[in-house]
Every structure is written in C-alpha cells, then in structure tokens.
Backbone as a ProteinNet text record, in pm:
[ID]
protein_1_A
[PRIMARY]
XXXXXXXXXXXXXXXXXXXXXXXXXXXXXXXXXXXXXXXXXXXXXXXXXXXXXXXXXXXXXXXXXXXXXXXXXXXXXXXXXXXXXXXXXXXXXXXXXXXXXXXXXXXXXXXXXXXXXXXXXXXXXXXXXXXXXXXXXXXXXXXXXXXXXXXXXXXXXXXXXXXXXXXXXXXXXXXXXXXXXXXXXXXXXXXXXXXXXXXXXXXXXXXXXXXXXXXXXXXXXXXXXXXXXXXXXXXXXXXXXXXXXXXXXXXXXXXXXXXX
[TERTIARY]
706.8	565.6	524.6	434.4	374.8	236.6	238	117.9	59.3	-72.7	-94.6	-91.2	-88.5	-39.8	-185.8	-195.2	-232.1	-197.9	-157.6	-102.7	-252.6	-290.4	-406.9	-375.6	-435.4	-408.7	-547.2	-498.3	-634.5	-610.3	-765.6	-828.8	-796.2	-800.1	-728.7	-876.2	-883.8	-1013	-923	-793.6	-697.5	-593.8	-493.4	-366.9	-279.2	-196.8	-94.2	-105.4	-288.2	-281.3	-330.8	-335.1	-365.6	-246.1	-280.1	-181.7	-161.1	-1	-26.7	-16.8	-81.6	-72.3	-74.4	35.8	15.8	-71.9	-165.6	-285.5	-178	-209.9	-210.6	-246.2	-336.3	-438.1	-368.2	-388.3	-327.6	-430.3	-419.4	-470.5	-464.2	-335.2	-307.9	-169.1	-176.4	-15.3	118.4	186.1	331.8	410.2	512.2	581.4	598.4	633.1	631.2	786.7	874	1000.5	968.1	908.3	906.7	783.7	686.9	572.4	631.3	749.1	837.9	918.3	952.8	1062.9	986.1	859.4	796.3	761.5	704.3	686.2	787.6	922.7	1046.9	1110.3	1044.6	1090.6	988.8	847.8	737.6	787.7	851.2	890.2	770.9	675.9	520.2	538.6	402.2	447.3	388.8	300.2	176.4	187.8	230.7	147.4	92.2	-31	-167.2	-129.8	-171.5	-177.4	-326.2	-388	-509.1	-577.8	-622.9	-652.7	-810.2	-903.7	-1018.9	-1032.5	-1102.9	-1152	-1286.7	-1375.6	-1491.5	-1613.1	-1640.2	-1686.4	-1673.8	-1507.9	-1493.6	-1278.4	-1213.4	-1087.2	-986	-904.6	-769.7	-674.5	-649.9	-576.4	-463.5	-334.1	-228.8	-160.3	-109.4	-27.7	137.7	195.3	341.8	417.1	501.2	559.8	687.7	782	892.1	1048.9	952.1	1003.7	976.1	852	814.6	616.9	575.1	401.4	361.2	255.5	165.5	34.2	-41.1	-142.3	-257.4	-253.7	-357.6	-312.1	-411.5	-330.9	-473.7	-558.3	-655.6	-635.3	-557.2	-520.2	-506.5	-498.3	-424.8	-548.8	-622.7	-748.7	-866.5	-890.5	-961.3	-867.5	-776	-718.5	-768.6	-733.8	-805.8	-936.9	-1010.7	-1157.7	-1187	-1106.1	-1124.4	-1113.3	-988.9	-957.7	-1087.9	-1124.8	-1255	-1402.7	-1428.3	-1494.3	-1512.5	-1412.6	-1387.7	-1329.3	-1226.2	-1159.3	-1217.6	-1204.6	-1234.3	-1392.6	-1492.6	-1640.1	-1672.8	-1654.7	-1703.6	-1850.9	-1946.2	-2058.1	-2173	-2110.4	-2221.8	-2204.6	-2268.2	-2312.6	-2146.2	-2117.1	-2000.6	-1890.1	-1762.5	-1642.8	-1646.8	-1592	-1534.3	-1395.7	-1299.3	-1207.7	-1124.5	-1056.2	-986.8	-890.9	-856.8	-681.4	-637.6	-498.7	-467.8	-536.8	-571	-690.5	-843	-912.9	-1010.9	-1105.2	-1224.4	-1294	-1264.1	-1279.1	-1274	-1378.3	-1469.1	-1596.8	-1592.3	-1590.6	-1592.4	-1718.2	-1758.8	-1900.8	-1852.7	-1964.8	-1988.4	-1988.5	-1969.7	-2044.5	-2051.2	-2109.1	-2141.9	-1999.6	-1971.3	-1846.2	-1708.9	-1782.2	-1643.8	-1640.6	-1555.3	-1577.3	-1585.1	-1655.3	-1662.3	-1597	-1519.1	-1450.6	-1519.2	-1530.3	-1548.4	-1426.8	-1353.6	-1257.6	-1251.1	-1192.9	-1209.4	-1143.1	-1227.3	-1175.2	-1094	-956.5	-854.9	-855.7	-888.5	-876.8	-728	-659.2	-561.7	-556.5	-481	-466.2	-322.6	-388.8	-237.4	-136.8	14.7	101.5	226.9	334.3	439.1	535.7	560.6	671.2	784	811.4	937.7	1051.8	1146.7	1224.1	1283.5	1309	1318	1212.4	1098.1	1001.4	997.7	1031	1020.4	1157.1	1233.2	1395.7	1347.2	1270.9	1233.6	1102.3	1082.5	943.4	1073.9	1182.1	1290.4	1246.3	1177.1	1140.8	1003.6	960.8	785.7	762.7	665.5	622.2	480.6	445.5	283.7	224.1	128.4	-6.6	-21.3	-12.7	-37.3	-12.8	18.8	68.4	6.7	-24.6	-120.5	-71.3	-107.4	-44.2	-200.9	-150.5	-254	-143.4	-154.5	-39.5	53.3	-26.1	125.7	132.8	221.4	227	141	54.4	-39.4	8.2	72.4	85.6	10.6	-20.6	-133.3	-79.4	-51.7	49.7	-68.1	-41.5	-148.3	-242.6	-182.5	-280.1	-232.8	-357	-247	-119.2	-106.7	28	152.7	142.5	249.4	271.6	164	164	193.2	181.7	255.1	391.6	399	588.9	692.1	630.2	702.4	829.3	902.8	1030.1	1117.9	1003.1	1123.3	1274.2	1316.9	1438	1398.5	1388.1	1400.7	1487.4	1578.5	1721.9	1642.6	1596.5	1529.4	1406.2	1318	1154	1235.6	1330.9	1363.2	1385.4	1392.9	1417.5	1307.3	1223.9	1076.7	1020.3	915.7	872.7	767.9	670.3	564.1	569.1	516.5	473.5	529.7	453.9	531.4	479.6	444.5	412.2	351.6	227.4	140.3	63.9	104	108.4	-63.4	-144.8	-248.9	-241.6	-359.3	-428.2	-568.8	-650.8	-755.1	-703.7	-793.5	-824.7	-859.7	-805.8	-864.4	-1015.5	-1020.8	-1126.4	-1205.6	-1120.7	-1154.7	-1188.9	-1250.3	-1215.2	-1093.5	-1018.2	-889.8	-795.1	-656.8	-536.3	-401.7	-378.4	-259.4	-125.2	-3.2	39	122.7	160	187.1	360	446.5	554.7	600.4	677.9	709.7	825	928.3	1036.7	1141.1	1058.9	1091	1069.9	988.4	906.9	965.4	1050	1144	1005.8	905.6	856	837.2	907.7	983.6	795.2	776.1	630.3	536.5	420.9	277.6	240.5	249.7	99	-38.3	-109.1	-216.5	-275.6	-293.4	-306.4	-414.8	-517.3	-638.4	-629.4	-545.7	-532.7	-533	-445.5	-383.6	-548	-639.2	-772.6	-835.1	-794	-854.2	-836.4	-709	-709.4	-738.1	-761.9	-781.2	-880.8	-960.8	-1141.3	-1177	-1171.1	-1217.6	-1177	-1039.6	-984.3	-1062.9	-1082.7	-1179.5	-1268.2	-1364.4	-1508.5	-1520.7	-1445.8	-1469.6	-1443.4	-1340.3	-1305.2	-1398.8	-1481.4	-1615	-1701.1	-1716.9	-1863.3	-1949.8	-1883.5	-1933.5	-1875.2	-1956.2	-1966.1	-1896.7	-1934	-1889.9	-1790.5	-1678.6	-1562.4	-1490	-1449.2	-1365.8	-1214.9	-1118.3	-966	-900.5	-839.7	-705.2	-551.9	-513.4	-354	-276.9	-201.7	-95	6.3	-6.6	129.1	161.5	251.4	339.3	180.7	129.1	17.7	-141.8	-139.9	-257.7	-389.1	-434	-568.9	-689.5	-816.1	-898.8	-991.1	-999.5	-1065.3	-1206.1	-1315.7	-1453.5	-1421.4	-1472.5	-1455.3	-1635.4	-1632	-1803.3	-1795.9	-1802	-1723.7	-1884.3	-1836.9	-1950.7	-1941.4	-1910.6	-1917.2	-1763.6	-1749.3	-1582.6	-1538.9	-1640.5	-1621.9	-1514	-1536.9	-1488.2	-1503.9	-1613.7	-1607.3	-1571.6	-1459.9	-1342.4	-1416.8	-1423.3	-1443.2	-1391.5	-1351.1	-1284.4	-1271.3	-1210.7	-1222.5	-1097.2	-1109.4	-989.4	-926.5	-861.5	-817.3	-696.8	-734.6	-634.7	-526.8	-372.3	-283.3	-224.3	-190.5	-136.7	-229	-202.9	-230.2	-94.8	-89.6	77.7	82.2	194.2	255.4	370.1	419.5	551.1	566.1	694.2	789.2	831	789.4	891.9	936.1
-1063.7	-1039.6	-1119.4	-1164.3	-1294.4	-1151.4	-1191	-1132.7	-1201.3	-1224.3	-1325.6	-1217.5	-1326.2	-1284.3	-1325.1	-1323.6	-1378.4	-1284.2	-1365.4	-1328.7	-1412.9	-1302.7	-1299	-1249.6	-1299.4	-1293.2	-1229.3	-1097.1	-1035.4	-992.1	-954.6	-968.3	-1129.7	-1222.2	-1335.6	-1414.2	-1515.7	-1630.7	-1730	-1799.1	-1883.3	-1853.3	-1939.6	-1900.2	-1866.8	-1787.1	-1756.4	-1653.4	-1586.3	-1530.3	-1362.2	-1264.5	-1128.2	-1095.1	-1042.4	-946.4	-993.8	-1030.1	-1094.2	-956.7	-967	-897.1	-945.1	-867.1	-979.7	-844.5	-924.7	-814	-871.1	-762.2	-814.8	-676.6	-741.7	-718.2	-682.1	-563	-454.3	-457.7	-477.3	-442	-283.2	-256.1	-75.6	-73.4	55.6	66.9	34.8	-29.9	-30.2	112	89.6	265.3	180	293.6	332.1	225.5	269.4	171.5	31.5	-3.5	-170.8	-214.4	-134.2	-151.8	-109.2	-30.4	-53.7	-177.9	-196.9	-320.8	-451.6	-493.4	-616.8	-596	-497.9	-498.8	-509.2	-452.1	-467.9	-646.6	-725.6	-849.7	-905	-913.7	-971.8	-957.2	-890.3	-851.2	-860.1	-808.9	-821	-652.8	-608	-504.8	-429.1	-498	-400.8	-524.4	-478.2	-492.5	-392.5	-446.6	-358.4	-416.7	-339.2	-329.9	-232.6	-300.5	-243.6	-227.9	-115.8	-119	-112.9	-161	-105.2	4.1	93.7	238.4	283.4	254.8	245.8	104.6	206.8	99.8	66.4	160.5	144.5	97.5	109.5	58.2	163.7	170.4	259.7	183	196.7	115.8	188.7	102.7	158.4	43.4	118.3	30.7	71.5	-17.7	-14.3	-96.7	-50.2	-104.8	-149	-250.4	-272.5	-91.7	4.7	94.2	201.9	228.2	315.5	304.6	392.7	430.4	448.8	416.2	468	531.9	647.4	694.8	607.8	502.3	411	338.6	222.7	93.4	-0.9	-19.8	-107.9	-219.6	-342.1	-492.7	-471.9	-476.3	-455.6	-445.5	-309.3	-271.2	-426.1	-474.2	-577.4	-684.8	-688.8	-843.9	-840.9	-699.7	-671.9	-682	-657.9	-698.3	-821.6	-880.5	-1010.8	-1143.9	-1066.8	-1157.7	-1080.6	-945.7	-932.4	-1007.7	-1008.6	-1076.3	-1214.4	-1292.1	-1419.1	-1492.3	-1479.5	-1513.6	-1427.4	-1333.4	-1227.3	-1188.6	-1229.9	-1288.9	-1114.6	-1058.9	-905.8	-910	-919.1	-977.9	-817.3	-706.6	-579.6	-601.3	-498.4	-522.5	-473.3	-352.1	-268.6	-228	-229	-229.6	-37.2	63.5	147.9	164.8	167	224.2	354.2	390.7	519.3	521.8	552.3	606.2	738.5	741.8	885.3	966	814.3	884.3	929.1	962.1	983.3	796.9	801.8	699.2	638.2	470.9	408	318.1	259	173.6	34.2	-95.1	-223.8	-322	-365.9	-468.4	-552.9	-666.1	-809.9	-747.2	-842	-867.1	-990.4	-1013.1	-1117.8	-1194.4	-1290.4	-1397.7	-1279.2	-1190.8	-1063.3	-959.9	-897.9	-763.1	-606.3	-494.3	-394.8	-261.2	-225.3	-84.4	9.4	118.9	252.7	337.4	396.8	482.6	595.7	700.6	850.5	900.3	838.4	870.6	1007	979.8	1075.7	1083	1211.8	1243.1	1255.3	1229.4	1239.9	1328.5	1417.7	1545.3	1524.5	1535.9	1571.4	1680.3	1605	1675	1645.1	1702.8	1668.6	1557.8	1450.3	1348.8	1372	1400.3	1431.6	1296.3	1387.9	1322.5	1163.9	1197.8	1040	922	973.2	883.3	811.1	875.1	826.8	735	782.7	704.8	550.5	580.5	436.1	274.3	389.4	359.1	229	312.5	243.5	307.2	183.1	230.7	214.6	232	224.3	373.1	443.9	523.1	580.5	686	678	746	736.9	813.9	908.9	903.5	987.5	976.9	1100.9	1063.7	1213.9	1096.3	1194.4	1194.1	1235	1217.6	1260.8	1159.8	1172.3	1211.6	1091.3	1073.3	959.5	894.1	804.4	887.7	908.9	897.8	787.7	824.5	767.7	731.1	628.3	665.8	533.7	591.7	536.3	467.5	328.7	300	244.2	218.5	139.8	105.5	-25.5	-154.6	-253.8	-346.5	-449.4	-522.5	-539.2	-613.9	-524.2	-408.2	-309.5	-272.7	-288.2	-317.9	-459.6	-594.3	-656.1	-651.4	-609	-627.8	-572.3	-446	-339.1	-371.7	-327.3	-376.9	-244.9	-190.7	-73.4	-58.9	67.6	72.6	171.1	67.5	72.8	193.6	189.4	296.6	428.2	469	587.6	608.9	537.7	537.1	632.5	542.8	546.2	678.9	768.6	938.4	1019.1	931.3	1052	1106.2	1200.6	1264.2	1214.2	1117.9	1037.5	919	874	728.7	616.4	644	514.3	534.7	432	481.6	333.5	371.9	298.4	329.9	203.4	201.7	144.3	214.3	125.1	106.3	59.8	49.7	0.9	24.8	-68.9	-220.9	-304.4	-449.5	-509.8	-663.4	-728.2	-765	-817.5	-908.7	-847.4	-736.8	-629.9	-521.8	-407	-263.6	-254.9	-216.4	-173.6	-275.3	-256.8	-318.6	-220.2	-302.6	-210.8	-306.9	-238.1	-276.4	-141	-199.3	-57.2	-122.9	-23	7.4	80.1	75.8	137	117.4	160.2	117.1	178.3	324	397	312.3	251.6	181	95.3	13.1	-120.9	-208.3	-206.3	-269.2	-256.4	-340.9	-259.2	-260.6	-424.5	-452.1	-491.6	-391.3	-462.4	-543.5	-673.8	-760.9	-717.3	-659.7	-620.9	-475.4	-393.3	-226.2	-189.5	-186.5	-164.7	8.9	105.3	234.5	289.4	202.7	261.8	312	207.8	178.2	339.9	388.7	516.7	644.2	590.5	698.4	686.9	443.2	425.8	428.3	392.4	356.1	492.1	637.4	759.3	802.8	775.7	780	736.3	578.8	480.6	510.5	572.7	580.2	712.3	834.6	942.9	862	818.2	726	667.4	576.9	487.3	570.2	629.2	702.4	610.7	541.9	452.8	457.2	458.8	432.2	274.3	164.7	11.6	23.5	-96.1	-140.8	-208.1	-283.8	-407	-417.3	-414	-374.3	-499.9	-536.8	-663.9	-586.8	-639.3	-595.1	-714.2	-680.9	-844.2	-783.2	-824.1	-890.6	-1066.8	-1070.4	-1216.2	-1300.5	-1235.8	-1308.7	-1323	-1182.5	-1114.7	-1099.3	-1010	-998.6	-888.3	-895.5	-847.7	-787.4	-656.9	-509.5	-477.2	-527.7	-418.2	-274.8	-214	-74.1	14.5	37.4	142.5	266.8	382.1	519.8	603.4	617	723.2	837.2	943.3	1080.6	1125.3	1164.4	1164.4	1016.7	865.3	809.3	689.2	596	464.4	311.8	260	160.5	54	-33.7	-146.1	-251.3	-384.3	-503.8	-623.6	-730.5	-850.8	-944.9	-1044.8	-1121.5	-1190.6	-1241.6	-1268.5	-1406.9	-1489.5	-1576.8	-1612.6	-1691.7	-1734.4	-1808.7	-1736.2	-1820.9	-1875.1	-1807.5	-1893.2	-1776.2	-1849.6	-1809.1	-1850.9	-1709.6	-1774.3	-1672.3	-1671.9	-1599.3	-1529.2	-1396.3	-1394	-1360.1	-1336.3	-1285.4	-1151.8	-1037.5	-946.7	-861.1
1274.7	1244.4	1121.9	1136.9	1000.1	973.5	846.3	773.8	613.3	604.6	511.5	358.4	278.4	177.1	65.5	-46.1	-169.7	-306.3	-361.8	-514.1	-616.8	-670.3	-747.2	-888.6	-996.7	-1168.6	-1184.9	-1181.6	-1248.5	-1385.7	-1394.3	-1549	-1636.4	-1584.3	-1652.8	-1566.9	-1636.9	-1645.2	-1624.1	-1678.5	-1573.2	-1533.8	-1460.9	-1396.5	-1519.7	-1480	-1546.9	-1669.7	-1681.9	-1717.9	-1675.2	-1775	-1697.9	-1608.2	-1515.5	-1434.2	-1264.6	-1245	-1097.2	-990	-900.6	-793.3	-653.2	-547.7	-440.1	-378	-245.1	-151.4	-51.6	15.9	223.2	265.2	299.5	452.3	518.4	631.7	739.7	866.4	1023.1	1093.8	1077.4	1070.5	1089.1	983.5	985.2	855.8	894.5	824.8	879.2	805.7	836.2	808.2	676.8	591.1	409.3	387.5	460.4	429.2	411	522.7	519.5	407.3	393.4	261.1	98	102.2	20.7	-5.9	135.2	82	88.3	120.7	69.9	-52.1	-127.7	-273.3	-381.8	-287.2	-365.4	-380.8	-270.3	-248.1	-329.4	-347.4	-385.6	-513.2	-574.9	-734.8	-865.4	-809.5	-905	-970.1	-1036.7	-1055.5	-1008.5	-917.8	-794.8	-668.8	-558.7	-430.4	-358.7	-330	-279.1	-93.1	-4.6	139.2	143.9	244.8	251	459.2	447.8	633.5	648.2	722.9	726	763.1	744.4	767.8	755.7	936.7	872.9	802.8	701	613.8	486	489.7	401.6	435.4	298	286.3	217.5	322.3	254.6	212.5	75.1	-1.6	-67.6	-104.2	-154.1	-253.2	-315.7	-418.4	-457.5	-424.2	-454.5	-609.5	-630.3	-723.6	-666.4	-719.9	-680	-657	-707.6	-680.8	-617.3	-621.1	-558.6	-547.1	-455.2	-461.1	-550.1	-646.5	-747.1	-695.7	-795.7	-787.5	-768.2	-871	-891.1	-1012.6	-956.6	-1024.9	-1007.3	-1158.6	-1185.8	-1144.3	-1193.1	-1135.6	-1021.8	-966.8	-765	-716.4	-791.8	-716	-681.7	-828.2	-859.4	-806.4	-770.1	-716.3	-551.2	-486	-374	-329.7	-413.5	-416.8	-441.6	-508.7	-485.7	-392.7	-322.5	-211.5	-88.3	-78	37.6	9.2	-130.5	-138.3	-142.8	-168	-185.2	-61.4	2.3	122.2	254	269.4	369.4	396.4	343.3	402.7	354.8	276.8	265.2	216.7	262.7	214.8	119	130.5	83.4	-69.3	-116.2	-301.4	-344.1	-275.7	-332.6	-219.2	-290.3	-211.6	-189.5	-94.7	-128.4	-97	-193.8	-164.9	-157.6	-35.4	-9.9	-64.6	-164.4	-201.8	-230.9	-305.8	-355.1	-493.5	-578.1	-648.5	-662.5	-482.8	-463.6	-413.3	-405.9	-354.6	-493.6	-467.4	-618	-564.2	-612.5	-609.9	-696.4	-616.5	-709.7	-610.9	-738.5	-735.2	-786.5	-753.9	-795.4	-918.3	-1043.2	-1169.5	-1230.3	-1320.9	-1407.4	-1437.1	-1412.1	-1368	-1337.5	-1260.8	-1253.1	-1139.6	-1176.6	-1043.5	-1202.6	-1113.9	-1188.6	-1138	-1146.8	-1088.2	-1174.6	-1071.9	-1123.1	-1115.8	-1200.7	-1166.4	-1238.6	-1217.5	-1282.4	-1412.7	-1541.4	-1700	-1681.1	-1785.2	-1845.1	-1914	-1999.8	-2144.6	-2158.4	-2331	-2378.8	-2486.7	-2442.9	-2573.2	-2645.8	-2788.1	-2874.3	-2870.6	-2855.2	-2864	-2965.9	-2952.2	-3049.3	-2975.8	-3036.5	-2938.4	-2912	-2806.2	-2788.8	-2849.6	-2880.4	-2929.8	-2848.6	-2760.5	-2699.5	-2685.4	-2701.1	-2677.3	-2883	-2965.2	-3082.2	-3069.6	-3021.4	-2970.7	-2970.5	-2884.1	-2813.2	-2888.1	-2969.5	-3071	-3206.7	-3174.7	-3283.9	-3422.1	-3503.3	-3667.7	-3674.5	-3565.4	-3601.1	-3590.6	-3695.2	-3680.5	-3656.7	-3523.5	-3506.9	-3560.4	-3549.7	-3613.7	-3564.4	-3415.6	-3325.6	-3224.5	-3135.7	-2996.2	-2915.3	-2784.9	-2690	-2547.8	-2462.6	-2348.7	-2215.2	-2118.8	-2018.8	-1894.8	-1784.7	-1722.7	-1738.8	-1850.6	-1971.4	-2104	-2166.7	-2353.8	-2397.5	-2462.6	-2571.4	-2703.8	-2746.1	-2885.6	-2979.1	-3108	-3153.2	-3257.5	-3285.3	-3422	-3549.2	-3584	-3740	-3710.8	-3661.4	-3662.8	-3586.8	-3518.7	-3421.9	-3418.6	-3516.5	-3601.3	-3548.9	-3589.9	-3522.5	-3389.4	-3287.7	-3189.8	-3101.3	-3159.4	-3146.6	-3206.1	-3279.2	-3314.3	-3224.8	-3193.7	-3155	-3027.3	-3034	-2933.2	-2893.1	-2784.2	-2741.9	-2693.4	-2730.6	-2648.9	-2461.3	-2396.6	-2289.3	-2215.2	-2218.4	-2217.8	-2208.8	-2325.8	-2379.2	-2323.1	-2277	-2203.5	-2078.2	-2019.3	-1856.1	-1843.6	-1949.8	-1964.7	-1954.1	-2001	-1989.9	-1862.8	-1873.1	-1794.8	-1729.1	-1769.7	-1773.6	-1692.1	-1626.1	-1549.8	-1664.8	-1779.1	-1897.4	-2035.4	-2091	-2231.3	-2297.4	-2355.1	-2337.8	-2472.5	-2580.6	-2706.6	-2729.2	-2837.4	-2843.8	-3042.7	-3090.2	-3230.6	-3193.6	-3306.4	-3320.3	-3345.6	-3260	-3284.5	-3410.9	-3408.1	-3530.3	-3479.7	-3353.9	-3308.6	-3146.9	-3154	-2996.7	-3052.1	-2966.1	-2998.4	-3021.8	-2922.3	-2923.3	-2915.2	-2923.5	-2825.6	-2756.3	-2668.4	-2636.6	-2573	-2591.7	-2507.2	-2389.6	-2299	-2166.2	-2109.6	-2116.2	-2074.2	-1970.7	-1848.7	-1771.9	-1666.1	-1775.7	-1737.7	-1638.8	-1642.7	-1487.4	-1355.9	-1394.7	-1244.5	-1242.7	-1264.8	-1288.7	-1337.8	-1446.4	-1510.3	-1618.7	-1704.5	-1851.8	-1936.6	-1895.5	-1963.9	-1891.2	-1856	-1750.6	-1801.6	-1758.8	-1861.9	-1894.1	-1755.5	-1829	-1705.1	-1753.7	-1672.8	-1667.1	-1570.7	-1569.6	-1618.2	-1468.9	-1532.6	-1624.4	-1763.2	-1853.7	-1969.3	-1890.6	-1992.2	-1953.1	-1863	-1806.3	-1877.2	-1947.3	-2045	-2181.7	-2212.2	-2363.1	-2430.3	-2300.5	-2326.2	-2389.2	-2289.5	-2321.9	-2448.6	-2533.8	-2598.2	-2727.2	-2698.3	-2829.9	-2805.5	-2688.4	-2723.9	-2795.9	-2800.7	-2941.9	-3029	-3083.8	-3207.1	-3235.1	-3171.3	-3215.8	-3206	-3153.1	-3076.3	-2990.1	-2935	-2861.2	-2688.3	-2602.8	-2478.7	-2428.2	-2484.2	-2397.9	-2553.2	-2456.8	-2551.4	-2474.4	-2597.9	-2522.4	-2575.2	-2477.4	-2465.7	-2470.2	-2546.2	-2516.8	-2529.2	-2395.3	-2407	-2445	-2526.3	-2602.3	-2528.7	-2421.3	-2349.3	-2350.3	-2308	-2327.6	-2210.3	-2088.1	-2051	-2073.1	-2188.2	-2238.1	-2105.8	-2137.7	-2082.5	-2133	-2115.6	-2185.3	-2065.7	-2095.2	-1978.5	-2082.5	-1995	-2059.2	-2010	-2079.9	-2072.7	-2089.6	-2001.5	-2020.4	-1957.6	-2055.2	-2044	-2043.3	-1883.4	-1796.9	-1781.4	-1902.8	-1856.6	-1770.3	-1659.4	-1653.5	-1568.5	-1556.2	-1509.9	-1599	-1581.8	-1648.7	-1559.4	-1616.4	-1535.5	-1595.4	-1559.8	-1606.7	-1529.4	-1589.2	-1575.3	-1629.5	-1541.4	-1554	-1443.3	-1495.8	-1376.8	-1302.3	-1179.7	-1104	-1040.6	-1084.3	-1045.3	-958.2	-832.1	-725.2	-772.1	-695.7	-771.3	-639.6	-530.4	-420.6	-282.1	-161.4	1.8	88.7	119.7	222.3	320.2	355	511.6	485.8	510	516.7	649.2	666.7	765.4	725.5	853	796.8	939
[MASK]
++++++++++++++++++++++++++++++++++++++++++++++++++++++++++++++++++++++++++++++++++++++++++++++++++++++++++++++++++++++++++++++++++++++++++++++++++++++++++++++++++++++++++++++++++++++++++++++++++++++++++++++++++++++++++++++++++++++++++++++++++++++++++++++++++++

C-alpha cells in the first residue's frame, strides 16, 4: 500500500526551522499498530494521520511512542498541507480529535488555531523533577498536564541541561520550563522524555498552558512566545476566556510516498 506523505516545519518562516511534522492523509483508518509503527519509523516527534468526516476531519497524532491528546505543530502542519496541497478552499478547518473540535484559519502570512486554554496551579516539586532541574533553582513550579516550572530569566532557561534519567520518572506528559523574555513575552523551553523526545523544538500545546499562565502575569490577553530550542520558533498567543488561539506559520520541507 503507497500512501503520500509531507513533512512540514511548523511555526518556522524557513526550512529547518520550528517544529517538523510528517501529515498523511487517510481514505479510512488503518489499525493503531501499523499508525504506530509509521510514526515510530518517521522518527519526528508528531505524525498526524487524518480521515475526512463529513465536513469536517478526524485527526490524530502519534509520537514515536505512543498517541497524544493533542499536539499544536502537527495540528497547523495539517492545515497546512489541506489548505495548500489538498485544494481545501472554506475560511476554517474543523478538526475532530481526543481533545474536543479544534478550529484553524487562514491568517495573515499564517494559520490560527483555536484550542482549549489550561490553567496551571501551584504545587510543591516533587523531588525528582528538581533531580532533573540539576543546580538551577525555580521560582516556581505549576503543573497542568506538563510541570510548569518558572526559572529567572531567559539566560537560565537557555542554559539549563536536564537530567533526562529523572524526567522519564514523572507522572506528567513532560516538563516544560518557561521565564520572561528579553525581546518576547515569554520563553520556554519543553521536554519529554517519556515520549522518546528528550527536546520538542517547538510545542504549540505546551503554549496552552503558557499563554494563560503570562496573560495573569501581564494582564494581558495577546503575547508572543519564543521557544529556544536548538531550531527555535515563535507562537502568537491570544487568550480567549477558556480558549487560546495560537498562530504561526508553516513551511514545506519534502512530498513523498511510503510503502507500508
């Protein structure tokens, strides 16, 4: 069976940067094993498979290990290839997943997701997750469905060099370090080394819990997110009440075929 492929760099304005994700398009579903084991071969840290339904799209996202809830890049790399390759011609995408309908539009040199803001409440860090922090110490630490932890200032967030070992223990999806920006609102960087992805380049989700997070901190509604990863990328953020709508943009990196 041949089925087409594209690997897309979202949130990134050129190649090689932001977050790669491969799409493929589904007449109908294949069983969960074999949509496991192409994401396990694709070795990204999201492949998205998508079916029509309707008029609208049931979408899923895999990691080289297992299903995720939801996963921002993937979403927007998907929307990019219907709108761009796949002739999807309406104002707005809907998508079906496990985290309820998710909604993406055209925007201004971009696509715009709507997805469903997570507040992060303070707690005490468990001891392994400071394990892993090494000698940085936080300010604060919160938890959504990642650990939140909040260090200084960007500087400390770039330095930082977890122990891996110790993440892979937690209870949490991953752990997902932010500060205020020198030249952004925020920054972050996101870990998840349960998932066999020690470092996301760039996590639309993770903004679901950072945006809501920085807009009490500012008192501000719009904000703008850079994650310093090794490919960086930069997420608008405009915090709607329990919504969050994330924006960026998406660039083609290859079109192919596999075999499976």
């Amino acid at each position: 069976m041949k089925l087409p492929l594209y690997q897309v760099d979202a949130f990134a304005t050129q190649a090689f940067e932001g977050n790669p994700a491969a799409v493929i398009p589904l007449a109908d579903w294949l069983d969960d094993v074999l949509l496991q084991k192409i994401a396990e071969e694709n070795n990204l840290s999201e492949t998205a498979f998508f079916v029509a339904h309707g008029d609208s799209y049931q979408l899923r996202w895999f990691t080289p290990l297992e299903e995720v809830d939801l996963c921002g890049h993937a979403t927007l790399a998907t929307a990019h290839v219907l709108f761009t390759h796949l002739g999807y011609d309406r104002e707005q995408i809907c998508f079906l997943t496990r985290s309820g309908p998710l909604y993406v539009s055209k925007a201004t040199g971009g696509y715009s997701m709507e997805f469903p803001a997570t507040m992060v409440h303070p707690i005490d860090a468990p001891d392994v997750l400071l394990k892993g922090l090494g000698n940085m110490t936080p300010c604060q630490v919160r938890t959504g469905f990642d650990y939140v932890v909040v260090l200084e200032n960007e500087a400390a967030v770039n330095a930082l060099n977890p122990d891996f070992s110790a993440w892979q223990q937690l209870d949490k999806r991953g752990v997902v370090v932010t500060a205020k920006g020198d030249h952004v609102d925020f920054v972050s960087r996101c870990f998840f080394p349960k998932l066999r992805v020690n470092e996301d380049p760039v996590t639309g989700s993770a903004h679901c819990e950072l945006a809501p997070f920085w807009a009490e901190v500012f008192n501000k509604t719009e904000l703008v997110g850079k994650q310093l990863s090794a490919r960086t990328g930069v997420v608008e953020c405009n915090v709607k009440g329990e919504k969050v709508v994330l924006s960026g943009q998406a660039i083609d990196y290859l079109k192919g075929e596999i075999s499976v």
